[in-house]
MARDRENZA-542190 format. One record per residue: residue in three letters; y, x, z of N, C-alpha, C in turn. Coordinates in pm, whole numbers, plus 50000, padded with zeros to 5 digits. Example, Ala and Ser with C-alpha at 12.3 -4.5 7.8 and 13.67 -1.06 7.14 Angstrom:
ALA494315131950780495505123050780496705132050780 SER497755128550708498945136750714500035129050787 
# end
This chain:
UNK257521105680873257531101880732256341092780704 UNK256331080280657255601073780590254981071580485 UNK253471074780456253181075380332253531065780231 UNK253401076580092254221060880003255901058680039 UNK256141049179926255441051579832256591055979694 UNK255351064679583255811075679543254891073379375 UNK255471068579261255081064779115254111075979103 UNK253571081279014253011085678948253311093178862 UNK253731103978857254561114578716253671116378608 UNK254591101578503254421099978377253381090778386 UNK253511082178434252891067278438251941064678563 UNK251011051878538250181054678635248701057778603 UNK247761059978775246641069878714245651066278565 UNK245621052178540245221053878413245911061278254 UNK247411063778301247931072878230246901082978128 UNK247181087377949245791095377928246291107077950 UNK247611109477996247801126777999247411128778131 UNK246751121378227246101125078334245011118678370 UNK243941128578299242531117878278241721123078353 UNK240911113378431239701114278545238561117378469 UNK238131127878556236421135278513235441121178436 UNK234611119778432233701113478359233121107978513 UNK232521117978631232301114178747233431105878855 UNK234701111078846235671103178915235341086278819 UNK235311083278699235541073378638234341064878695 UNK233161068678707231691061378726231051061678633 UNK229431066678656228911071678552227311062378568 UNK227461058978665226191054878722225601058378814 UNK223861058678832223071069878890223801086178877 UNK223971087778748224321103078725225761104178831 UNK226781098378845227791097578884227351097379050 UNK226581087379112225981087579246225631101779271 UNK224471107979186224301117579220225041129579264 UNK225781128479141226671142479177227781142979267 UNK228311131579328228521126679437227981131279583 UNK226831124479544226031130779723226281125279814 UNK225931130079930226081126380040226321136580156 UNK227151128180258227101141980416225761147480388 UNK224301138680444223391143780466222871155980348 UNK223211151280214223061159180078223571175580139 UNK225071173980141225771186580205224701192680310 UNK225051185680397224611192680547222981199280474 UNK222081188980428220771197380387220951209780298 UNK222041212980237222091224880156222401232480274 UNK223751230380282223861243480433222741244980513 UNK221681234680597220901243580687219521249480578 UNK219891246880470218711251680373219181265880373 UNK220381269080380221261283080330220971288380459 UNK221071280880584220951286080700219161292180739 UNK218421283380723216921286280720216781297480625 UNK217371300580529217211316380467217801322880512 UNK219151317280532219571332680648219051334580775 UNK217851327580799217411330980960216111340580889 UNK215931340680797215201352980739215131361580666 UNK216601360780615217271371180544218011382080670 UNK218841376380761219461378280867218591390780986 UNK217601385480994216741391981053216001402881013 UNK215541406180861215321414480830216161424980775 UNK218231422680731218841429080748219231437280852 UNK219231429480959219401435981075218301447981120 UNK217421441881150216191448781156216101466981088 UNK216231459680956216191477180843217481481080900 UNK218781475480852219661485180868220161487581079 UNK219591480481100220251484581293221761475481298 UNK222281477681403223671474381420224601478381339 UNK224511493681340225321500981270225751497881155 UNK224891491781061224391489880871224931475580878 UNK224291468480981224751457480978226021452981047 UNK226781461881092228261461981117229001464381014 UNK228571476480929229321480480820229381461780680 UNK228111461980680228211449080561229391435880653 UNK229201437180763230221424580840231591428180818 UNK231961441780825233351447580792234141443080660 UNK233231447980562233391443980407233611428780425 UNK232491423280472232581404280385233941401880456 UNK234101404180611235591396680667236471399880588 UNK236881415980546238111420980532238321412680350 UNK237321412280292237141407680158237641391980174 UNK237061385480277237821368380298239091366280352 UNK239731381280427240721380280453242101379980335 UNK241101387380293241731392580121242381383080029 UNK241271374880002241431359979940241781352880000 UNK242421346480124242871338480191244691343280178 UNK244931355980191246071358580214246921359980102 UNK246201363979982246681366779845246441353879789 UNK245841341979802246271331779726247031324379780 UNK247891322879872249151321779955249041303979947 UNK247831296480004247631283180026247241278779853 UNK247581283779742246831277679614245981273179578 UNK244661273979627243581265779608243461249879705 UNK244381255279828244811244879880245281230079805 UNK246431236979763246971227879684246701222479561 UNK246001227179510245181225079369244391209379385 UNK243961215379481243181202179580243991189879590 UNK244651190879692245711178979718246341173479592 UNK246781180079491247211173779389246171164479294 UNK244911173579283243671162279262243501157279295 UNK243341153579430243001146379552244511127779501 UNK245441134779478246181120179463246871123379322 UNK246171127479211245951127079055247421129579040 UNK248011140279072249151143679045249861152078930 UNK248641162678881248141169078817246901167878730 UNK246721172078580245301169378557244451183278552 UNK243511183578575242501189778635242391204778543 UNK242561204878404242881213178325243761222378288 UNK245251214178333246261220978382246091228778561 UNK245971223678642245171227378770244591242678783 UNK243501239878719242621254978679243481262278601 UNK244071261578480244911271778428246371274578495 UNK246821267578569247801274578684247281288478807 UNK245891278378841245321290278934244961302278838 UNK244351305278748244101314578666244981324378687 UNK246241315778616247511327578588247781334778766 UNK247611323078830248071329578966246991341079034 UNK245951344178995244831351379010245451362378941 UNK246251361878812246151375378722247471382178796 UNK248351373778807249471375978878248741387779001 UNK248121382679097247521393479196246821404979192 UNK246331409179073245481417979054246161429779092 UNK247231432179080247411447279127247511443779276 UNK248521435079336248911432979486246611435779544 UNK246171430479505244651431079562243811441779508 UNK244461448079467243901466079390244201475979533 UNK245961473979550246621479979636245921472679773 UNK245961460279834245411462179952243721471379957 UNK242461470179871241831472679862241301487279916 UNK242951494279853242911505279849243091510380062 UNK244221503080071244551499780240243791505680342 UNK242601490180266241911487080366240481496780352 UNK239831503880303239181517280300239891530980371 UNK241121526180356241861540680424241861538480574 UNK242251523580605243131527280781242041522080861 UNK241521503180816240531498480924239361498780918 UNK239071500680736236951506580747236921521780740 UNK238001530280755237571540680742236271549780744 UNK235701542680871234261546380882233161550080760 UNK233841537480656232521540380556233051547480517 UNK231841556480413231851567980296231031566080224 UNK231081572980068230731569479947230781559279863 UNK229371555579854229171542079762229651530479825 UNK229341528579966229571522480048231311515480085 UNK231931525180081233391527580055233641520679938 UNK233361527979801234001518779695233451503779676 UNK232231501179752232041488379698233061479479777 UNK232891480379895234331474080022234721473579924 UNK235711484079903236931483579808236791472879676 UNK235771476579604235721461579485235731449279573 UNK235151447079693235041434479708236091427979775 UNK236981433779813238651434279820239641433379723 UNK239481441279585240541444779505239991430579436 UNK238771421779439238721413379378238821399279390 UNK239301399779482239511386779606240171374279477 UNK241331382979365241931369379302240731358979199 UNK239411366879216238391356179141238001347279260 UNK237531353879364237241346879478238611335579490 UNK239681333779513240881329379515240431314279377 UNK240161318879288239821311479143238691297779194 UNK237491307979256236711300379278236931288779442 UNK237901292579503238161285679611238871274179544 UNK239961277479460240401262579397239611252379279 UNK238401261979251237431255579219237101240179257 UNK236541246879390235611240679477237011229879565 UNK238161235179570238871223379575238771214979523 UNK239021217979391239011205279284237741197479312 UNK236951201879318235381194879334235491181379474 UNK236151190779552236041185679710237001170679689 UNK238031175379580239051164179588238071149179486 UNK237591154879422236611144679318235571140679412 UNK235461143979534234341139079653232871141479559 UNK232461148479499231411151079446230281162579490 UNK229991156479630229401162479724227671168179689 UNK227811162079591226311169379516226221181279474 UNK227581182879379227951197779299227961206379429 UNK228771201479549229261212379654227951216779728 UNK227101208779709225381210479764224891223079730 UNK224651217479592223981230579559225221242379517 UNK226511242479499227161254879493226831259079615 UNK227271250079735227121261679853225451261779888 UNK224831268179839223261269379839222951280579781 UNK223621281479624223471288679575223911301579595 UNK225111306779624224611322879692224041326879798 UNK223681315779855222611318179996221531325579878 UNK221091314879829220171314379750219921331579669 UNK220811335979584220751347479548220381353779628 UNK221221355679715221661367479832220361370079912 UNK219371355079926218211355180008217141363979888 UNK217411359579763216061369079661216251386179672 UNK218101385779613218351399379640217901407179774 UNK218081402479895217751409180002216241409680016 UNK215491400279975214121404980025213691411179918 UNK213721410779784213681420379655213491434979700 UNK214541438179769215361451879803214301456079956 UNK214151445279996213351449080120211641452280104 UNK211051443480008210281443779971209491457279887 UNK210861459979837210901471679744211171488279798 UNK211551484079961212091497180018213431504879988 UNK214241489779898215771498579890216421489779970 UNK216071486080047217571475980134218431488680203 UNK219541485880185220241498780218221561489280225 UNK222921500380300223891494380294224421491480183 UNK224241505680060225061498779924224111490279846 UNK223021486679882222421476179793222621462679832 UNK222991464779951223211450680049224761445480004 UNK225491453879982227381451779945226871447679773 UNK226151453779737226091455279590225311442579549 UNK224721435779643224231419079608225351413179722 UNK226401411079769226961406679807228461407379686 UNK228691414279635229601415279533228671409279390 UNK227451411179352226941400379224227041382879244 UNK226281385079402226401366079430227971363579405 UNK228911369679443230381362079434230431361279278 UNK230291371479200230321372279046229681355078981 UNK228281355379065227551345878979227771334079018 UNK228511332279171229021317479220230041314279151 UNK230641323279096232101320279031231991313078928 UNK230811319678833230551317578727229631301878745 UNK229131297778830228471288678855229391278878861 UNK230211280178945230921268478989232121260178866 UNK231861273078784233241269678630232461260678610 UNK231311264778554230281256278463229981243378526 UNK229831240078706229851226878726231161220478690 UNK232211228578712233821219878718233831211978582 UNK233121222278436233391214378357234451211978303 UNK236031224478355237241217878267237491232078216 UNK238021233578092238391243978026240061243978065 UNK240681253778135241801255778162242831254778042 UNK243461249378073245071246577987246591247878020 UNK247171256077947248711255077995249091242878011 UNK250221246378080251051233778097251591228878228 UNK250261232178362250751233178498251731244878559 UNK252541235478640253191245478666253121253078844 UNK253251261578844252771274578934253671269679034 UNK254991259279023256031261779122255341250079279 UNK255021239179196254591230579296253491232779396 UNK252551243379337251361250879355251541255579496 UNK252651264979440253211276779537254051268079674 UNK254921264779605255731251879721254491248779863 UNK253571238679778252611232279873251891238179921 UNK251731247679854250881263979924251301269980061 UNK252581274280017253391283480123253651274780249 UNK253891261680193253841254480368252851249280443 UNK251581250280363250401252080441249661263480492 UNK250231273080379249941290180431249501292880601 UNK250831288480638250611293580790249441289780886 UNK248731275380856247951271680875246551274780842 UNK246431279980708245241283680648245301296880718 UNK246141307580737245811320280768245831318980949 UNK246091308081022246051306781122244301304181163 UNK243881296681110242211295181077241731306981006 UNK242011312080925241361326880887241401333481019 UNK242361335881081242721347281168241891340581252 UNK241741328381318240921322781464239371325481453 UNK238921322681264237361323281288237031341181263 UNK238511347681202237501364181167238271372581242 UNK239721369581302240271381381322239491383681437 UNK238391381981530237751391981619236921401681497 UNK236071395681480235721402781389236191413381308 UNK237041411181242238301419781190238571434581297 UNK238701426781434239751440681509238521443681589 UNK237001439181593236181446481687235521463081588 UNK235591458081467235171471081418236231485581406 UNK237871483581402238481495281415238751498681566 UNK238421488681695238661489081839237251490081889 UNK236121487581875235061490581937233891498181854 UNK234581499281648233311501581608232521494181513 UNK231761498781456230821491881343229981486881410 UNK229211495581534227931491481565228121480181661 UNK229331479381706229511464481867229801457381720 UNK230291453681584230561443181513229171442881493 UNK228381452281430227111445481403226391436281533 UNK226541437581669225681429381704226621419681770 UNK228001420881722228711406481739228781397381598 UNK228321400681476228321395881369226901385381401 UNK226041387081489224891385481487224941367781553 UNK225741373381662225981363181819227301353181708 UNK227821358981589228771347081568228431340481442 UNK227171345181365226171337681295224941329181363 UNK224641329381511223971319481516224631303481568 UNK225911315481609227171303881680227361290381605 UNK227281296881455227451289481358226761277081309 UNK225981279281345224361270081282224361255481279 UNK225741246081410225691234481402226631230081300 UNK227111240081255228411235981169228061231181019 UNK226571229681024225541225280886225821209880868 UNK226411201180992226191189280931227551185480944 UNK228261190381041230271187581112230411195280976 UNK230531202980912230981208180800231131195980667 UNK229581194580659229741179980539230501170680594 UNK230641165380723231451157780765232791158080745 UNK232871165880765234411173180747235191168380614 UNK233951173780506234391175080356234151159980264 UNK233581152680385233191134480314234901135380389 UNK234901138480492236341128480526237441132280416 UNK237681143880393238841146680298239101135680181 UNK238041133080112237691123780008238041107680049 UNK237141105980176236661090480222238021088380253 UNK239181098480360239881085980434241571085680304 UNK241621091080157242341094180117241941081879983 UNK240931080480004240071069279923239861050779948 UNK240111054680087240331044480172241621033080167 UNK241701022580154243021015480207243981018880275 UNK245131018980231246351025880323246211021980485 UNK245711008380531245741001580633244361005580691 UNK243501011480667242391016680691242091032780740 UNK243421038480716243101053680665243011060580812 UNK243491052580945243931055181106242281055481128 UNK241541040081094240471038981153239281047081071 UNK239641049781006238231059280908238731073480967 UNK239851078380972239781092481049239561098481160 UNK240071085181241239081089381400237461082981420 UNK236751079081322235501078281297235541089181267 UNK235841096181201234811109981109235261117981208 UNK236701119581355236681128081438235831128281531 UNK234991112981564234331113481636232921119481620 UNK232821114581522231101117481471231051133381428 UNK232291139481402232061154881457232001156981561 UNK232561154181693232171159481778231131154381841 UNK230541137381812229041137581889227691149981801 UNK227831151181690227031157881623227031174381655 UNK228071179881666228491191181757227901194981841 UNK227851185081923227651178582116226611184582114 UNK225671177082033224081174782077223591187681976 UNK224101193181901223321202681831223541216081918 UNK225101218081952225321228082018224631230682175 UNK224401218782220223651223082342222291224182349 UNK221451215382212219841220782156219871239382162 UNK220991245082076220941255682109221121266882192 UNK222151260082260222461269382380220911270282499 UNK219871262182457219021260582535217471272782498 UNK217591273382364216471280882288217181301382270 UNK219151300582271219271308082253219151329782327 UNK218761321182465218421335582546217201339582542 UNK216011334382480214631337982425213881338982252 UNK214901330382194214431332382023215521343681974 UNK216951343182006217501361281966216991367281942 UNK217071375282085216131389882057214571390182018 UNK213731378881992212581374881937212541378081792 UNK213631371081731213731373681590214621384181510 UNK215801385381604216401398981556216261409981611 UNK215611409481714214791424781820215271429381907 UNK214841433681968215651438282106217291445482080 UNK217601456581963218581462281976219761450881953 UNK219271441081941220231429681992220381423282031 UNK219931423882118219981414382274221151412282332 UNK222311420182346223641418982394224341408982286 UNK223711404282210224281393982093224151377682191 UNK223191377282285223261365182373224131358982413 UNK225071367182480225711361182572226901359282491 UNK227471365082401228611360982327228421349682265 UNK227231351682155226791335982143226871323482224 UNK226371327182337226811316282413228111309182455 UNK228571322582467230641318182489231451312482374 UNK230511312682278230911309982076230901296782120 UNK230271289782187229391276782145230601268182164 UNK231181263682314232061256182277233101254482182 UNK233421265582121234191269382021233661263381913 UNK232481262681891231721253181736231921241481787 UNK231891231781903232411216181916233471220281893 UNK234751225681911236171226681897236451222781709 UNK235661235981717235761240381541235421227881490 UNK234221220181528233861208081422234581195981449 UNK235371199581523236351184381539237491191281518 UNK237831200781485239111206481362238361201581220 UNK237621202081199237471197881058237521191081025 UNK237581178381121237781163681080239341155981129 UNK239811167281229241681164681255242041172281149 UNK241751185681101242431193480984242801179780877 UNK241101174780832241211171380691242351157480693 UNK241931147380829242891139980834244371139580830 UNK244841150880878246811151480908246611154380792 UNK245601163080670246161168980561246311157080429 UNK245441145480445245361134780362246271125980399 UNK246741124080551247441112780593248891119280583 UNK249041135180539250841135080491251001143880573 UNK250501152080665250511158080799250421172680788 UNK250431179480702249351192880718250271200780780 UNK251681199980791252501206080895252081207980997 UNK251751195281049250911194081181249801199581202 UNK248911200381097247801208581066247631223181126 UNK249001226681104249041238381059249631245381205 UNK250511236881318250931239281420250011239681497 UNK249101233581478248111235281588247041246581561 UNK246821247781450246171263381416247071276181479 UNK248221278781467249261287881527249221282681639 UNK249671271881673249171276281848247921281481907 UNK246851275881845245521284981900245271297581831 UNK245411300281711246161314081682246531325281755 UNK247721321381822248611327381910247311334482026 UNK246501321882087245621330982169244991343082136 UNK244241343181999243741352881962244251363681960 UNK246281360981883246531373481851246841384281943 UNK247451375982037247581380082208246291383282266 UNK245361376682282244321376482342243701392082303 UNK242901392982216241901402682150242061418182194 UNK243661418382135244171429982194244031433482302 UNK244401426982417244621428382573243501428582593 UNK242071422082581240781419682614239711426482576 UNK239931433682415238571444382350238321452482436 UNK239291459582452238811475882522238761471782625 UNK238871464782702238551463982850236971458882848 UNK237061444982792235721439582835234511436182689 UNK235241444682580234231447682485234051424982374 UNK232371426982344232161419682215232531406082320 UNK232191401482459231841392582553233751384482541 UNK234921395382528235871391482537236271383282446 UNK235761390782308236161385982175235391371382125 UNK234721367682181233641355682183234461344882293 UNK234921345382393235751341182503237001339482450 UNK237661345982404239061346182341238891333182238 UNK237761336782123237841329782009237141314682036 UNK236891313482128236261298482192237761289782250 UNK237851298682309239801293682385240391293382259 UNK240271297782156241571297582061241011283381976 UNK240081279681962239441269881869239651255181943 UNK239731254782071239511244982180240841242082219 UNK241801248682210243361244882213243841239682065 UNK243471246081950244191245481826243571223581830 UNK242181222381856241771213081814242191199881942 UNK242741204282039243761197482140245181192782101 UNK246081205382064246761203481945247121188681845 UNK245791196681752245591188181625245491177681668 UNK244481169281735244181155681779245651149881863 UNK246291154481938247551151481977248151146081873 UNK248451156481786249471153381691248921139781586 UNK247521139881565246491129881521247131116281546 UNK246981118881696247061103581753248821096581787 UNK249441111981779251101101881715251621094781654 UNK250311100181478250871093281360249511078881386 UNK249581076581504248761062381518247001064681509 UNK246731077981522245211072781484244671075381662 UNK243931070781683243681068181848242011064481830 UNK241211065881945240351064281990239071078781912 UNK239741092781956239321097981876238011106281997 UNK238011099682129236721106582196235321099582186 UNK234411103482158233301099282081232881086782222 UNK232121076682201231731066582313230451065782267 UNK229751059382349228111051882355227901047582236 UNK228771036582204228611029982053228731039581949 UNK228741050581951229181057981843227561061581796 UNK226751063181881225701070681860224381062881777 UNK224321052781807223831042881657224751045281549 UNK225811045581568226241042781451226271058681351 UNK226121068181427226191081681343224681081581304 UNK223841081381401222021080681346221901071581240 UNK222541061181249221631048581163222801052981015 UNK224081061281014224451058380921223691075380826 UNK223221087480892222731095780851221101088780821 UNK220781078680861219051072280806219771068280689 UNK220701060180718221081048980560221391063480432 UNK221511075680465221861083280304220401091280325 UNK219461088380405218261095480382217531085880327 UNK217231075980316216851062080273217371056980175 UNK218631064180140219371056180014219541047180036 UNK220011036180104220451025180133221881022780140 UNK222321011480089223611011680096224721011580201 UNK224131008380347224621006980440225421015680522 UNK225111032080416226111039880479227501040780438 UNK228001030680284228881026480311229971022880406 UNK228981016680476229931008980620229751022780711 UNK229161025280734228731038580883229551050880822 UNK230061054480720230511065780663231981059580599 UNK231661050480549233201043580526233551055480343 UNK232221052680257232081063380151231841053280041 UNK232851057579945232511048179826231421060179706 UNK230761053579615230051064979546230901068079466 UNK231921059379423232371063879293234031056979312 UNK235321066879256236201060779254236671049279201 UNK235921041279105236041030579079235761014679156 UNK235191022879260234751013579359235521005279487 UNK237121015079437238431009379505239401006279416 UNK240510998579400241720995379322242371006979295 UNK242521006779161243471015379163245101013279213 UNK245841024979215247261022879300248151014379180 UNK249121007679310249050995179206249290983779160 UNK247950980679210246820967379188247660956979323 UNK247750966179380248360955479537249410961479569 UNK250110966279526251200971979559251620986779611 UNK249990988979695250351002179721250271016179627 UNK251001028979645250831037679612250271052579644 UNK250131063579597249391073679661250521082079738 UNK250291089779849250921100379912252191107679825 UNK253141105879874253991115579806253961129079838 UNK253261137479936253491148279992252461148480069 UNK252141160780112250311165580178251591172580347 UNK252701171880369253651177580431253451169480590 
# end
């Protein structure tokens, strides 16, 4: 299927019943700003990350494996929660912003209703999931899990939030949102530590306020007061056929996680929660990358959109490359240095994580592409095929060879899905997606040009500041995506 081309329902985008933010329109400086940049992004995440290397450590520390298995139980089963009960909707919320299909007011008050719609279905899993796979906990501990489960349809709210945001490429707002419950979460925890209550239910109990106050944060950047009028069907439609894909990526980055605590235990998740948070750490700058491409190559010239997406595949995986093997080099002596000896067996899984973070960060830049260029079918096949390893995999592999398997499994499952994806990438014409020599000026000098403010990362990023800075659809004939499919 060929993108395009496909009118505009009920005129075109200057239409006023479908009116662009004040920032989509161009605002200026103010408009630049809130915009941002990769580097903008990426510095919030390793800012979030540099507190969690000292938030992280002193959770662990007070509560042991054990404490800190139990809080890893809760956050997965709680993201599993919201991923599965908003059945691809925030997804799509996105994509329809993303090619002004919808206006932004209607948008948010569709997801709303679809949030209220869930409240019992996410009462009842809540209830589930305290009974069969955390059983372990008791008391306070227990019911908070449980709130932070039964409440997944705000979490759900705030994911199509931050869609909407992602689709307005306004990489400033997404800065500091994703900062900001680091941010809490880092006062709350040392507050509590400081104070001699860090405990498991104080630790769930600032992990359930930060979601409260991100939620509430992120309305107030969006800026749109919800309105009837959207309708739930198109939502759901574009949802459900990306579903399989989104829960195929849920399941690849948590379901170890997920099945090591009812198959090995709280205390092997706590010190595999450990080995798959430092796994994480390069994904601070392939992440912003990721989330400029969604914007950049959908923003881009129809005739342009091949060569701007295997740029942003590449420059995830040279950035990957070189971060992931800085660490694999520091990681069998600063571990157990900073999180202590009782986790030392957190090494070596970490290590088996790693290729799995180059995999992972060059899914983020094949994901976002098939999903802008009309593809997310494709998207979504290659997540289920690497999927498939896990679901097969984990099982056959926990009880035999423990946290070492589940780290091995989930590296193989990330490293096929993103084999996959790029296959299917380079059918619909986009090619030259393995990073070369020349690439490597051009990713440095274009991360100097947004530290420098210079305009030149234009060209190196292929990033306009402001949507006005391209024709609207149109102007030359072309039109926007009929379908994210």
């Amino acid at each position: 299927m060929s993108i395009g081309p496909q009118p505009f329902p009920g005129g075109s985008p200057a239409d006023p019943t479908i009116p662009l933010p004040a920032t989509a329109a161009g605002q200026g400086p103010l408009s630049r700003r809130r915009r941002g940049s990769i580097v903008g992004l990426a510095g919030a995440t390793w800012a979030g990350i540099a507190l969690g290397l000292v938030t992280g450590p002193i959770t662990a520390r007070v509560l042991g494996p054990t404490g800190k298995g139990e809080v890893a139980a809760a956050a997965v089963y709680a993201a599993f929660a919201a991923t599965i009960l908003g059945l691809g909707v925030p997804n799509a919320a996105g994509f329809r912003r993303a090619n002004r299909l919808t206006s932004e007011d209607e948008l948010l008050g569709a997801v709303i209703r679809w949030a209220a719609f869930l409240t019992v279905p996410s009462i009842a899993l809540g209830a589930v999931v305290v009974a069969w796979p955390l059983h372990q906990l008791h008391g306070s501990s227990r019911v908070l899990t449980f709130l932070l489960v039964a409440t997944a349809p705000l979490g759900m709210v705030g994911l199509g939030s931050h869609a909407i945001l992602r689709a307005r490429g306004e990489l400033g707002s997404l800065s500091w949102l994703r900062l900001l419950p680091i941010l809490l979460s880092a006062l709350g925890t040392i507050s509590l530590w400081l104070a001699g209550h860090l405990t498991v239910t104080t630790a769930l109990a600032t992990t359930l306020f930060t979601g409260l106050a991100s939620l509430v944060a992120v309305q107030v950047t969006l800026g749109v007061r919800p309105r009837r009028g959207g309708s739930l069907r198109p939502l759901i439609s574009f949802g459900a056929r990306s579903l399989p894909g989104i829960l195929a990526l849920t399941m690849s980055g948590q379901l170890d996680q997920a099945l090591v605590a009812p198959l090995l235990g709280v205390t092997q998740l706590g010190v595999y929660s450990v080995a798959s948070t430092i796994s994480t750490l390069p994904l601070g700058l392939t992440a912003a990358i990721a989330t400029r491409a969604f914007g950049s190559i959908g923003e881009a010239p129809t005739d342009e959109r091949l060569v701007t997406a295997a740029r942003y595949v590449r420059m995830s995986l040279l950035a990957a490359t070189a971060l992931t093997l800085g660490l694999a080099a520091i990681v069998p002596w600063a571990l157990p240095l900073i999180y202590g000896t009782k986790f030392a067996p957190s090494v070596i899984p970490a290590l088996l994580l790693l290729p799995g973070t180059v995999a992972m960060s060059g899914m983020g830049a094949t994901e976002a592409s098939l999903n802008v260029l009309g593809r997310p079918g494709k998207a979504s096949l290659g997540q289920l095929g690497g999927t498939l390893i896990t679901v097969l995999g984990l099982p056959l592999t926990l009880p035999a060879f423990g946290i070492q398997a589940a780290a091995a499994v989930t590296s193989l499952d990330f490293i096929v899905t993103f084999l996959i994806q790029a296959t299917f990438l380079s059918r619909v014409g986009c090619q030259d997606l393995v990073p070369r020599i020349g690439d490597v000026p051009d990713l440095v000098q274009g991360v100097l040009s947004y530290l420098r403010g210079l305009p030149g990362a234009r060209h190196h990023w292929n990033v306009r500041s402001t949507v006005a800075d391209f024709p609207p659809a149109g102007s030359d004939g072309s039109q926007p995506p009929d379908s994210y499919t």
